[in-house]
KERO-388261 format. One record per residue (C-alpha): x, y, z; residue number from 1; residue in three letters. Coordinates in Angstrom, 3 decimals, decimal comma. Example, Ala and Ser with C-alpha at 12.3 -4.5 7.8 and 13.67 -1.06 7.14 Angstrom:
2
<rec u="12,300" v="-4,500" w="7,800" pos="1" code="ALA"/>
<rec u="13,670" v="-1,060" w="7,140" pos="2" code="SER"/>
END
This chain:
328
<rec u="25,102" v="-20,307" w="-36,818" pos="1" code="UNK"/>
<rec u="28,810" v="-19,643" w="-36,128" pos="2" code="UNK"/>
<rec u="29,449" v="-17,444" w="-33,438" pos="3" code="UNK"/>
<rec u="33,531" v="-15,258" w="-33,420" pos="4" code="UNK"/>
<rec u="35,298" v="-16,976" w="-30,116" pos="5" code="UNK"/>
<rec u="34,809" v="-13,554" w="-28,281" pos="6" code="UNK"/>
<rec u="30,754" v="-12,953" w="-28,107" pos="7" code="UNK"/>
<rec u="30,304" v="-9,401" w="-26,794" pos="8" code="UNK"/>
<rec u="27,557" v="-8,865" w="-24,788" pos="9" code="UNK"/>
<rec u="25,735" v="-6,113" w="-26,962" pos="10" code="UNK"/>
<rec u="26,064" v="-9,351" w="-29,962" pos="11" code="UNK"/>
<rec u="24,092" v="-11,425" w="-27,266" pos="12" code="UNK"/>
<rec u="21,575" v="-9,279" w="-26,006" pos="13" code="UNK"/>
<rec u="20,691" v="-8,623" w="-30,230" pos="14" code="UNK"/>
<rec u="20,489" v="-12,620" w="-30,394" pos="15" code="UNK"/>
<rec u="18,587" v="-12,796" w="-27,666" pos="16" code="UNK"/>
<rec u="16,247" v="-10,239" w="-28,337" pos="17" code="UNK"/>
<rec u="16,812" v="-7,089" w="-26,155" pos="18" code="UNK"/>
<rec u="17,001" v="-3,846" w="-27,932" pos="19" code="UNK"/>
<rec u="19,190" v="-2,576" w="-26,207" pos="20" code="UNK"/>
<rec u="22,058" v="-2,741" w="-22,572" pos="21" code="UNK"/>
<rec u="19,390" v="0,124" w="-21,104" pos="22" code="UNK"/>
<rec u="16,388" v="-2,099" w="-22,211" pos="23" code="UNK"/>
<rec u="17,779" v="-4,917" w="-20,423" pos="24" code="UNK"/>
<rec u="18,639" v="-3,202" w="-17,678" pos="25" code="UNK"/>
<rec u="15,527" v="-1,423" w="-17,055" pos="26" code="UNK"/>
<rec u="13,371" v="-4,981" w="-17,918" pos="27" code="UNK"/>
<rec u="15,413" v="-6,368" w="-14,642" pos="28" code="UNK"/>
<rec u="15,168" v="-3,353" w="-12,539" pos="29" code="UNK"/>
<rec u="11,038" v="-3,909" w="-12,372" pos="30" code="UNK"/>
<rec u="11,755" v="-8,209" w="-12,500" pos="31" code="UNK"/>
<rec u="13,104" v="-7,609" w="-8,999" pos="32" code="UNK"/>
<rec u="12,589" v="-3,904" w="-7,826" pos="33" code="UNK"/>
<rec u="15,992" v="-2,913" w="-6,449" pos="34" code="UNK"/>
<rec u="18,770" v="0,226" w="-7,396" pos="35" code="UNK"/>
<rec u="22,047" v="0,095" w="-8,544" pos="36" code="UNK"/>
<rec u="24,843" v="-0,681" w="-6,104" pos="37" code="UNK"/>
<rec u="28,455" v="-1,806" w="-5,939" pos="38" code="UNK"/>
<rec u="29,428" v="-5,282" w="-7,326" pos="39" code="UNK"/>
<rec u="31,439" v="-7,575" w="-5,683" pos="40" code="UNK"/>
<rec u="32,989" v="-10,890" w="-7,282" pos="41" code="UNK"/>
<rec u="31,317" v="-14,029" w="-7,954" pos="42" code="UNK"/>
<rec u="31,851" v="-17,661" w="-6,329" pos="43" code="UNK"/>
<rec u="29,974" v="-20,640" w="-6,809" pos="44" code="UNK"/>
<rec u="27,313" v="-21,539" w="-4,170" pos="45" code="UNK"/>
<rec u="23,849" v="-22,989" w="-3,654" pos="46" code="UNK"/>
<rec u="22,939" v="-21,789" w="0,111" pos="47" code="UNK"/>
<rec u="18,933" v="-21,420" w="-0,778" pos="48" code="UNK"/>
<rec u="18,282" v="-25,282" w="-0,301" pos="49" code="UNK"/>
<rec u="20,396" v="-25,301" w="3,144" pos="50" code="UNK"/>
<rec u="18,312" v="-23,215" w="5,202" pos="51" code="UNK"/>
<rec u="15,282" v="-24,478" w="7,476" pos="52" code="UNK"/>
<rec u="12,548" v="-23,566" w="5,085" pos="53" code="UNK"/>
<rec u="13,231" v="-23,668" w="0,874" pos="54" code="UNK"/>
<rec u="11,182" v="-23,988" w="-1,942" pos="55" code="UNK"/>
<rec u="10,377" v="-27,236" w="-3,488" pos="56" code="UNK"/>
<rec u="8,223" v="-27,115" w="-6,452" pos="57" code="UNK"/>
<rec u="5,911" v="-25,238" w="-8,697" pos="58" code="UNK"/>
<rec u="3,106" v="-25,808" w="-10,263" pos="59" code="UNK"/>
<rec u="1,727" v="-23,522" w="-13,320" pos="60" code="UNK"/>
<rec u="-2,081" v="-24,542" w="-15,192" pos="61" code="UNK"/>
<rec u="-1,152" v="-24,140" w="-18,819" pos="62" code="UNK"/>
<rec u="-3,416" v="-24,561" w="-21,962" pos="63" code="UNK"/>
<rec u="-0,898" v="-25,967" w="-24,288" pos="64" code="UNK"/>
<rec u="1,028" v="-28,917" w="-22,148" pos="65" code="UNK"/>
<rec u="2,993" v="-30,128" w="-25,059" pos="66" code="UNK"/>
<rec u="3,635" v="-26,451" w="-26,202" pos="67" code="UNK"/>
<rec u="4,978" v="-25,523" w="-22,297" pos="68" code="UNK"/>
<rec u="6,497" v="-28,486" w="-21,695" pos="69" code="UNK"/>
<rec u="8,520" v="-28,478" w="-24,555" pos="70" code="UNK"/>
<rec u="9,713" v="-24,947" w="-23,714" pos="71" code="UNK"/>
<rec u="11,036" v="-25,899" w="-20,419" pos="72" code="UNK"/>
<rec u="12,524" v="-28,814" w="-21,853" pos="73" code="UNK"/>
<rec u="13,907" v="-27,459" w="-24,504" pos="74" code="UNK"/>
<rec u="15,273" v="-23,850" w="-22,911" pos="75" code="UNK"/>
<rec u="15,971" v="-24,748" w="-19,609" pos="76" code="UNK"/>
<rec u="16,991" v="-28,691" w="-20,257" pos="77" code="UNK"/>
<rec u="14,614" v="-29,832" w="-17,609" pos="78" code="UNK"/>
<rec u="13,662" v="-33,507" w="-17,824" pos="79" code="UNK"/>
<rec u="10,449" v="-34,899" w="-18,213" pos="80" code="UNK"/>
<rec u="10,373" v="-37,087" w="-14,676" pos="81" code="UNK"/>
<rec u="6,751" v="-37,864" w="-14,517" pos="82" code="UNK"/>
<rec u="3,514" v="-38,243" w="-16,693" pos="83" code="UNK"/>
<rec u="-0,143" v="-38,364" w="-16,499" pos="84" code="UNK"/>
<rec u="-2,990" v="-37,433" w="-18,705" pos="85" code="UNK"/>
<rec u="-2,890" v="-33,933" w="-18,552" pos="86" code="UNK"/>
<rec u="-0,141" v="-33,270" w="-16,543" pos="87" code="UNK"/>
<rec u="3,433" v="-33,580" w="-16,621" pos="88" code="UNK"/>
<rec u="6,097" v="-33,320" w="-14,333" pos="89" code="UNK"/>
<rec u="9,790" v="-31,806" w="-15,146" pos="90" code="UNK"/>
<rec u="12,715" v="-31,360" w="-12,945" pos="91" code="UNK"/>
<rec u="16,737" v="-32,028" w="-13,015" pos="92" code="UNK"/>
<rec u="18,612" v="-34,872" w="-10,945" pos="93" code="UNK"/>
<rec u="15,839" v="-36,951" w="-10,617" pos="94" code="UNK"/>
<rec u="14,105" v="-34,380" w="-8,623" pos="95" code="UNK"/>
<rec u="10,751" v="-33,158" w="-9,909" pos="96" code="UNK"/>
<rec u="10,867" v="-29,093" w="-9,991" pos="97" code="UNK"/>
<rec u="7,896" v="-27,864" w="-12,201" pos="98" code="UNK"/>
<rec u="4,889" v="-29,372" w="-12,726" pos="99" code="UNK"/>
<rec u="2,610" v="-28,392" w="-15,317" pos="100" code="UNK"/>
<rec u="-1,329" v="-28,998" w="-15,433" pos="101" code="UNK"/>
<rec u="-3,185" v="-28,917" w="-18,858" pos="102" code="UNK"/>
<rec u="-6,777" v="-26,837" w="-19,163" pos="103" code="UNK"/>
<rec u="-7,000" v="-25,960" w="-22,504" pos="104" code="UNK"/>
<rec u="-10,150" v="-23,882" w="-21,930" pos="105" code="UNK"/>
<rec u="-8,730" v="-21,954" w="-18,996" pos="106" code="UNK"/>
<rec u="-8,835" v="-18,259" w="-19,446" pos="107" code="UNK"/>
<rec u="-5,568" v="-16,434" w="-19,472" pos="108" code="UNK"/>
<rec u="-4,672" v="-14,817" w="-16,089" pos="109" code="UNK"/>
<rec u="-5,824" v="-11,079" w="-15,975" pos="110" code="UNK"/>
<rec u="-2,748" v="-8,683" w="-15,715" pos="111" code="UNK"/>
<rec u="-3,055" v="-6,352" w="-12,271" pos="112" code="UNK"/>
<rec u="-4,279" v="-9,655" w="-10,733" pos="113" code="UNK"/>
<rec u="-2,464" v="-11,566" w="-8,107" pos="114" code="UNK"/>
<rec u="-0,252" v="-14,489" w="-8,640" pos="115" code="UNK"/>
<rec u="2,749" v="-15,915" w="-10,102" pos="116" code="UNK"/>
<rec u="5,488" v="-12,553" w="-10,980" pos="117" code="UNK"/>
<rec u="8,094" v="-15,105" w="-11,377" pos="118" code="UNK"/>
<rec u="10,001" v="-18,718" w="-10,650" pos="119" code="UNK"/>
<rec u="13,489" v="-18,762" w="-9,802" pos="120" code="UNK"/>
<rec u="15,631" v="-21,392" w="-11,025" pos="121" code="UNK"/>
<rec u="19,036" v="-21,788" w="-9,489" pos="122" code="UNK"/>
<rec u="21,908" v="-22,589" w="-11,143" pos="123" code="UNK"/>
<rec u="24,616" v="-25,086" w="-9,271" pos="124" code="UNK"/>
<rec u="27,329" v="-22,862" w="-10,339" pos="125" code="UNK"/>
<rec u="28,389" v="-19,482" w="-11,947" pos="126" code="UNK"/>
<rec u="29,489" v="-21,544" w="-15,465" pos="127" code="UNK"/>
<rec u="26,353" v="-23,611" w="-15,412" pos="128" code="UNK"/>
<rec u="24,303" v="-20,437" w="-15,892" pos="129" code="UNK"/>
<rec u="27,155" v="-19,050" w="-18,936" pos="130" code="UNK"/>
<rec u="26,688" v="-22,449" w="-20,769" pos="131" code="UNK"/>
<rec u="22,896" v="-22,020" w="-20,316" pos="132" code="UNK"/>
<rec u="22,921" v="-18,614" w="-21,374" pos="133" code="UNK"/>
<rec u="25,374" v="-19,568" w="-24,563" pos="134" code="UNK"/>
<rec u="22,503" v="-21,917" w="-25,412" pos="135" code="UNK"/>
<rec u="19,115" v="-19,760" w="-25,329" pos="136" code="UNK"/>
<rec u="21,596" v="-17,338" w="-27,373" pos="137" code="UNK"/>
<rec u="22,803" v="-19,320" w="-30,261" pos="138" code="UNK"/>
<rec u="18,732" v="-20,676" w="-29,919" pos="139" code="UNK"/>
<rec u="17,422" v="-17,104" w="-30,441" pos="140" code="UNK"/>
<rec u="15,114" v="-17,478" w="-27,111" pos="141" code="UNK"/>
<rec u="13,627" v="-14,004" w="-26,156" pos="142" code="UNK"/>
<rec u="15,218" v="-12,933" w="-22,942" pos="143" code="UNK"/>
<rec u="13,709" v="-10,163" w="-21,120" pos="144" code="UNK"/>
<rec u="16,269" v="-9,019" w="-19,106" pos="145" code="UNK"/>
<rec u="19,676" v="-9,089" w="-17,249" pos="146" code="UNK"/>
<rec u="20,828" v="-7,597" w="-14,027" pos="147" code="UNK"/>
<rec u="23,502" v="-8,236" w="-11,456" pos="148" code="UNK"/>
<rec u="21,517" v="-8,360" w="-7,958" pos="149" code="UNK"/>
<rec u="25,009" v="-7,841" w="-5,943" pos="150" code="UNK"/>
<rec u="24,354" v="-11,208" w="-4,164" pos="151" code="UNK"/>
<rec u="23,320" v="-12,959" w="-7,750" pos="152" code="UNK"/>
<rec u="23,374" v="-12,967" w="-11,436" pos="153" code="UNK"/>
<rec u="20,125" v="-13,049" w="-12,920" pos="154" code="UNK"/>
<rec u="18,558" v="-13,543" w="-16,759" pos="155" code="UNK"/>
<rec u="14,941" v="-13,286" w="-17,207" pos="156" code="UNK"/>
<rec u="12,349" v="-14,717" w="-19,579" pos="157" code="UNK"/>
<rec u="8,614" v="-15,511" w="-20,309" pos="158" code="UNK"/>
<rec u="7,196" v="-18,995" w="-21,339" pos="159" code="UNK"/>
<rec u="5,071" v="-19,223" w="-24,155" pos="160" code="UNK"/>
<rec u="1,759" v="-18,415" w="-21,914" pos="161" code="UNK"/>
<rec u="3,134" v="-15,488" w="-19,895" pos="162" code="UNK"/>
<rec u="4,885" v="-17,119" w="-17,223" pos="163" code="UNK"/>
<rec u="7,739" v="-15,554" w="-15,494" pos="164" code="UNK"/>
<rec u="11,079" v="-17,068" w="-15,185" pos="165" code="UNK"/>
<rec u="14,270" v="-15,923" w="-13,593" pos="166" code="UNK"/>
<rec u="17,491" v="-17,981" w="-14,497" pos="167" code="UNK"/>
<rec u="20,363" v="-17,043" w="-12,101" pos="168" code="UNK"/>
<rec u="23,320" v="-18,352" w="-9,866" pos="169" code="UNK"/>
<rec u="24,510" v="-16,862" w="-6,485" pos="170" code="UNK"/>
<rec u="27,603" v="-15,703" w="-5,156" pos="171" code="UNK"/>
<rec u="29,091" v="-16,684" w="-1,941" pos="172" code="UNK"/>
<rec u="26,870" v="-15,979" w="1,006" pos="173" code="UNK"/>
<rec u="30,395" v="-14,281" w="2,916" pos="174" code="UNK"/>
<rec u="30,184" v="-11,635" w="-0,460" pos="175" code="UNK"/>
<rec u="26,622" v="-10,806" w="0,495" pos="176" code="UNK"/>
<rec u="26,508" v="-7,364" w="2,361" pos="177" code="UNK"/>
<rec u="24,157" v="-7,570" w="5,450" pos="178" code="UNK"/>
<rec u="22,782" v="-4,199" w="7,872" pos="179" code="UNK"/>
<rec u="21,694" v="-6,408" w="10,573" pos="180" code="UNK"/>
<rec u="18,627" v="-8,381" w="9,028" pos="181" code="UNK"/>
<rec u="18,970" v="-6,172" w="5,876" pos="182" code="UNK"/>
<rec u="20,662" v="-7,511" w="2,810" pos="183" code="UNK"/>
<rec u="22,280" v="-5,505" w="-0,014" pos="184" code="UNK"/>
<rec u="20,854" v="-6,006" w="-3,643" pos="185" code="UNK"/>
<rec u="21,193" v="-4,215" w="-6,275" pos="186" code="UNK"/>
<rec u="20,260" v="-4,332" w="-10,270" pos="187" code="UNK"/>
<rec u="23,472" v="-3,680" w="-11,982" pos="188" code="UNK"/>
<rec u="24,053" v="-4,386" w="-15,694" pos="189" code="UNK"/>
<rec u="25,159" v="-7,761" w="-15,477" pos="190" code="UNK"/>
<rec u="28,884" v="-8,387" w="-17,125" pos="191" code="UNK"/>
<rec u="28,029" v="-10,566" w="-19,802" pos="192" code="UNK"/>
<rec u="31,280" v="-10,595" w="-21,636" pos="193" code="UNK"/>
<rec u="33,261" v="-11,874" w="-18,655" pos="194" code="UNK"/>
<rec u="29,967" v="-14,422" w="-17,825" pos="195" code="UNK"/>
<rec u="29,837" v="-15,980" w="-21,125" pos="196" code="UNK"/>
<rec u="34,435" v="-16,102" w="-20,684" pos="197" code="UNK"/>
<rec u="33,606" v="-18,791" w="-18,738" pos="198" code="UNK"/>
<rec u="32,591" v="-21,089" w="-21,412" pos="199" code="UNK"/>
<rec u="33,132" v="-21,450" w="-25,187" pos="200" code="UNK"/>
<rec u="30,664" v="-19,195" w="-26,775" pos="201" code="UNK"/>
<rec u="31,078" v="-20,791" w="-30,287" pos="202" code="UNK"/>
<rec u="28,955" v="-24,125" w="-29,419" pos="203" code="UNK"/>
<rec u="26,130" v="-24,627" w="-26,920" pos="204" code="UNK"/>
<rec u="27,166" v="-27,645" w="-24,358" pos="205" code="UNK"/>
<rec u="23,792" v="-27,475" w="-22,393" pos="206" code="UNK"/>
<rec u="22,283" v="-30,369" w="-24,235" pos="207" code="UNK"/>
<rec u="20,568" v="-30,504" w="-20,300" pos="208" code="UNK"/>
<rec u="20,098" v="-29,006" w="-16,973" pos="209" code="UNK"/>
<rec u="22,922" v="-29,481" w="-14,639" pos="210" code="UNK"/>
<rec u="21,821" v="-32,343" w="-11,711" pos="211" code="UNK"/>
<rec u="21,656" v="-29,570" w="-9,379" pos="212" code="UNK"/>
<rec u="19,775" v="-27,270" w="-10,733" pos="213" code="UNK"/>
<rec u="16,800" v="-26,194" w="-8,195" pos="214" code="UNK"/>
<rec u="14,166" v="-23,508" w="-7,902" pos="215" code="UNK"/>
<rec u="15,677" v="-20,677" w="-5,319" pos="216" code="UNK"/>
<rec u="12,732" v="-18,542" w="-4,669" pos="217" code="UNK"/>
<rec u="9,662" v="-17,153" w="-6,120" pos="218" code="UNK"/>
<rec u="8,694" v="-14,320" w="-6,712" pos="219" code="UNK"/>
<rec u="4,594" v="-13,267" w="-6,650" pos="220" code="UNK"/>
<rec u="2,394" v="-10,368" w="-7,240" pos="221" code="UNK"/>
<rec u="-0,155" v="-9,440" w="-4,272" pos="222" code="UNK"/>
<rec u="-2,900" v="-7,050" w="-3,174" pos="223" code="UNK"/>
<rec u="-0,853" v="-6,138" w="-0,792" pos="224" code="UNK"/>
<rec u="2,742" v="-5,823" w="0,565" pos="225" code="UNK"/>
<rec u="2,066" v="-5,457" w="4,012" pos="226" code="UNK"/>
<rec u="-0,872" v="-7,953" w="4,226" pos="227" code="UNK"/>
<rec u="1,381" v="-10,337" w="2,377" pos="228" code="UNK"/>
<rec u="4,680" v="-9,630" w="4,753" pos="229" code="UNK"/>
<rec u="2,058" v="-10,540" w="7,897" pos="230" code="UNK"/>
<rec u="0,758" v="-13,848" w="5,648" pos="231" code="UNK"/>
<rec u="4,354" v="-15,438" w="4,656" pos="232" code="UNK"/>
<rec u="6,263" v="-13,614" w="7,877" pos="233" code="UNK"/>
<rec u="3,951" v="-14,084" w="10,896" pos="234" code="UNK"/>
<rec u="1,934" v="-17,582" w="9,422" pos="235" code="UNK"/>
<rec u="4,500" v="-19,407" w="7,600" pos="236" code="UNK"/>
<rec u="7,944" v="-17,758" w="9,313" pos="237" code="UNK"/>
<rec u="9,641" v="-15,950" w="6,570" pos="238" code="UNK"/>
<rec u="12,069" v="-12,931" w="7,421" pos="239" code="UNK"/>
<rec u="11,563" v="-10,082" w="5,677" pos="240" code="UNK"/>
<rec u="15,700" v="-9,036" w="4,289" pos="241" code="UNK"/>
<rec u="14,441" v="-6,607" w="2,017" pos="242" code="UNK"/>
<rec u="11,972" v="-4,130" w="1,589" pos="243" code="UNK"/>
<rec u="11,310" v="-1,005" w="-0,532" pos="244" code="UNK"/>
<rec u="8,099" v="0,931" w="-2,159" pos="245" code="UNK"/>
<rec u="5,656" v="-1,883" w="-3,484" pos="246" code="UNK"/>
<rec u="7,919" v="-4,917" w="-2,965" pos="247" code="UNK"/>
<rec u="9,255" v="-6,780" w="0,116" pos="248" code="UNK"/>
<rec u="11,802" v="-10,123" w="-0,191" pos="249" code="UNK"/>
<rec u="12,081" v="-12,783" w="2,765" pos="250" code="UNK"/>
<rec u="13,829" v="-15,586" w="3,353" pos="251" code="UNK"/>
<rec u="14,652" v="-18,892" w="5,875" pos="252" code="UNK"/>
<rec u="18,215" v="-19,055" w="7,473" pos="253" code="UNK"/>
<rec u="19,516" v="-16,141" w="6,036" pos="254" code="UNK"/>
<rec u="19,335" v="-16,550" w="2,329" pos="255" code="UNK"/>
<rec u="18,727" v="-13,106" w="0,482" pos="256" code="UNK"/>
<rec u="15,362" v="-14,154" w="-0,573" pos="257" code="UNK"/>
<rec u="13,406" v="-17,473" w="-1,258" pos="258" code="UNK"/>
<rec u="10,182" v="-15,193" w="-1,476" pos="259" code="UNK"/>
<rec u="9,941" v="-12,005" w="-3,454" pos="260" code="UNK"/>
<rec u="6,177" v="-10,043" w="-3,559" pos="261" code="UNK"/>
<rec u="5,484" v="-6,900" w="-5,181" pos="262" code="UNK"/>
<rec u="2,200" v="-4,887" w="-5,231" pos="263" code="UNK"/>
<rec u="3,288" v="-3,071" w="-8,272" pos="264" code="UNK"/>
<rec u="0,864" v="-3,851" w="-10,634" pos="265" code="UNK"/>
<rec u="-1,856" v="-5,730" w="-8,446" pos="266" code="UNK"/>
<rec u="-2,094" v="-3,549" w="-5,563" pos="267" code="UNK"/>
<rec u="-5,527" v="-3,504" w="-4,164" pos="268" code="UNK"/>
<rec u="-6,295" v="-6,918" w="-5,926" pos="269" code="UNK"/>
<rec u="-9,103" v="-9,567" w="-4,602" pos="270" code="UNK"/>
<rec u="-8,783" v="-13,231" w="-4,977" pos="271" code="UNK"/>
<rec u="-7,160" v="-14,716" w="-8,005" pos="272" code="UNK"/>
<rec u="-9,489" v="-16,830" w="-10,893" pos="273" code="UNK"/>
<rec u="-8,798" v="-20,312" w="-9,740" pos="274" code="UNK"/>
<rec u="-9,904" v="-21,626" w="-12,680" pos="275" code="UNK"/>
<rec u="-7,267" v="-18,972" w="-14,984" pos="276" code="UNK"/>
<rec u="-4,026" v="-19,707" w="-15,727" pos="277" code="UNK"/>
<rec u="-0,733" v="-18,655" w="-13,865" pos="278" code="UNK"/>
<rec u="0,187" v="-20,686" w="-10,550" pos="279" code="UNK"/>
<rec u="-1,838" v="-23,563" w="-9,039" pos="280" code="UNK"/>
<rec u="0,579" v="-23,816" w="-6,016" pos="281" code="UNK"/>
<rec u="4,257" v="-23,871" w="-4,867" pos="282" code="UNK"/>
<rec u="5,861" v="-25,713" w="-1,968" pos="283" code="UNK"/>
<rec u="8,158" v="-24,910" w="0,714" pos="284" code="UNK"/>
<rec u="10,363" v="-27,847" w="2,227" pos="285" code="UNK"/>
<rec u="10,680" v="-27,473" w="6,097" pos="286" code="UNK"/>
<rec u="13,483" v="-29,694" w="7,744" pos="287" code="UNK"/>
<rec u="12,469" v="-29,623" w="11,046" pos="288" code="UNK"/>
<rec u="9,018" v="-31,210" w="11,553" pos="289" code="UNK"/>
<rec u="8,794" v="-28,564" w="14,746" pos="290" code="UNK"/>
<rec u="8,493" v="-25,601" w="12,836" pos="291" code="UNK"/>
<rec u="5,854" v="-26,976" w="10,336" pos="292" code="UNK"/>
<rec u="3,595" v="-28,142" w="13,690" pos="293" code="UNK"/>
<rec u="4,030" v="-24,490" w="14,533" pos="294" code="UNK"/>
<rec u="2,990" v="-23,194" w="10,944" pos="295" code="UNK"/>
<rec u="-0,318" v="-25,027" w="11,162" pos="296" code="UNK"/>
<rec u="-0,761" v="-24,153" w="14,128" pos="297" code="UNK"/>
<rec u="-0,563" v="-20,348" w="14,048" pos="298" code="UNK"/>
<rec u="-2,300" v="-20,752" w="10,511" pos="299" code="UNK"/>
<rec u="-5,521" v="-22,711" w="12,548" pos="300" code="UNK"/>
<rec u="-5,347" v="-19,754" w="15,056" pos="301" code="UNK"/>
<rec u="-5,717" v="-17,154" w="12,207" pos="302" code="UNK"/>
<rec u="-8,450" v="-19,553" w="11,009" pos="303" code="UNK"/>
<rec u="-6,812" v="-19,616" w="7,419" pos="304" code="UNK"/>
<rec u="-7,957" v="-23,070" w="5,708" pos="305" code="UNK"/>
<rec u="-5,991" v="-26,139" w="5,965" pos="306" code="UNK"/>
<rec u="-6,020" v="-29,144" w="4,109" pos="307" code="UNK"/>
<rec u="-4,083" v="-32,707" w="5,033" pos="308" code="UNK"/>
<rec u="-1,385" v="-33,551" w="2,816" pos="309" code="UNK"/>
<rec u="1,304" v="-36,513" w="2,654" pos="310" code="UNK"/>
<rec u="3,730" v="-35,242" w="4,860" pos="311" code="UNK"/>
<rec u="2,414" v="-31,555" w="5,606" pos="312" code="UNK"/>
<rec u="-0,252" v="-29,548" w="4,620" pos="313" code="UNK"/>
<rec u="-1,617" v="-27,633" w="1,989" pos="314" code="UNK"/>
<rec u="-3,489" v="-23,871" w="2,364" pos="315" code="UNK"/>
<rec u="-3,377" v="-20,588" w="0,544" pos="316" code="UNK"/>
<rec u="-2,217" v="-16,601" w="0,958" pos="317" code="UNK"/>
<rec u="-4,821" v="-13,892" w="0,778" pos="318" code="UNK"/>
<rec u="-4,928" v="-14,152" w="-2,620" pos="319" code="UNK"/>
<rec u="-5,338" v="-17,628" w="-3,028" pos="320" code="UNK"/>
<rec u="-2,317" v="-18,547" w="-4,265" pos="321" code="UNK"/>
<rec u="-1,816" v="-21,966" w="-3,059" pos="322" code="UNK"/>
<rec u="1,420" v="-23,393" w="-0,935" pos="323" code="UNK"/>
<rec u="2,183" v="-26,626" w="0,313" pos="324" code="UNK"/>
<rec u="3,594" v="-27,154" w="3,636" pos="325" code="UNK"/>
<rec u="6,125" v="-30,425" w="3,453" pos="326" code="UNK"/>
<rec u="8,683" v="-32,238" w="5,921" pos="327" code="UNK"/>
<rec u="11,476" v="-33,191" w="4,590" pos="328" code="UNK"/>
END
């Protein structure tokens, strides 16, 4: 299909499968839980994977591998990297991002449960995520929602089983607005029309995802905000940058967020079904084999379980949501 060489962004969001600009808008306002702000200009940047702690991988149990794979390989571009029976593993530049893990009779996760809200995949540059967003357009892929975070611009999505995704790239860290160890973000309608300028909107050129392309944070629903803010602050070492009613983000080094957690839906939930679907774990990358002695050891002193891994360890939130621990 033929698109005219100036693609407005109501012709988008129809492709794409949002009703509406206030659909959209209101669809990222609860993806990330913050108000409307001021806007400040974009720059290319990836600052989430320079900091002392970032996130390294996810993996999501699916019951349809070839059906989930295919999505991410097909929507985002990621490349399959690895394979085993049952499980494949998809990334970009070599590096494995997502992998997936096949139980066809797992039960759907419950909704009000805790667990995965959604992964963040970070685009290299500002273009990177118009050419992407060109491409699940002229592809008809449902998108969710849009929204212009102030320190990011952000499209979400689902996978075919339920599974949260945010697609977005980052401005500059000098545009971010900081009140001491408070960061400014906001969910503005995101400019599409001068997004999509950046590329030519009459053929898709995201035949894959850029080499760069990482996961910047997740984002996960728990029981609770404040029991989760002592779990990944106190335990693992995360600052807390922003926090409002039912939702708290934190971060390593100064990056707005590589963890968001929200109570929204789940609050007051018990352990997750480790045998449902949803998340089976994500990892955070720690350069500096000092502050991952640390993590275990304040994690031993809580007497939260710990399990040897190759290079780290492995153990899980209240919730049960698993993480993995890793040196670089």
């Amino acid at each position: 299909m033929a698109f005219n060489a100036g693609m407005t962004r109501r012709a988008l969001l129809e492709m794409a499968g949002a009703a509406s600009l206030s659909v959209a808008a209101v669809a990222a306002a609860r993806a990330e839980g913050v108000a409307a702000g001021p806007r400040t200009e974009p720059a290319p940047v990836l600052f989430a994977h320079q900091t002392p702690m970032r996130v390294g991988q996810v993996s999501l149990v699916v019951r349809d591998l070839a059906l989930v794979s295919g999505f991410y390989r097909d929507v985002l571009g990621l490349s399959v990297i690895e394979t085993a029976p049952g499980r494949v593993g998809l990334g970009a530049g070599g590096h494995v991002l997502l992998v997936l893990e096949e139980r066809p009779s797992a039960p759907f996760e419950r909704q009000g449960t805790a667990g995965l809200f959604h992964t963040a995949f970070l685009m290299p540059t500002r273009k990177d995520l118009a050419r992407w967003l060109v491409h699940v357009a002229r592809n008809r892929v449902r998108l969710t929602g849009f929204a212009d975070h102030a320190v990011s611009e952000a499209v979400y999505l689902d996978d075919p089983e339920g599974n949260g995704i945010e697609v977005y790239s980052d401005r500059a860290p000098d545009l971010w607005r900081w009140d001491g160890d408070a960061v400014t973000m906001t969910t503005d309608p995101l400019d599409v029309d001068d997004l999509v300028g950046l590329t030519n909107t009459q053929v898709s050129d995201y035949a894959s995802a850029p080499a760069g392309l990482r996961i910047g944070h997740m984002h996960l629903r728990v029981g609770s905000v404040a029991r989760g803010q002592a779990f990944y602050g106190a335990a693992i070492g995360l600052d807390t940058t922003r926090q409002r009613s039912g939702a708290a983000f934190l971060s390593s080094g100064r990056y707005h967020h590589h963890l968001g957690i929200n109570a929204w839906r789940s609050q007051g939930a018990g352990a997750r079904d480790a045998n449902a679907t949803g998340i089976a774990w994500f990892s955070l990358e720690v350069k500096d084999r000092a502050i991952l002695d640390a993590q275990q050891a304040r994690l031993a002193s809580a007497g939260t379980g710990i399990t040897a891994l190759s290079g780290g360890f492995a153990t899980a939130d209240p919730w049960g949501t698993a993480i993995r621990l890793v040196s670089l």
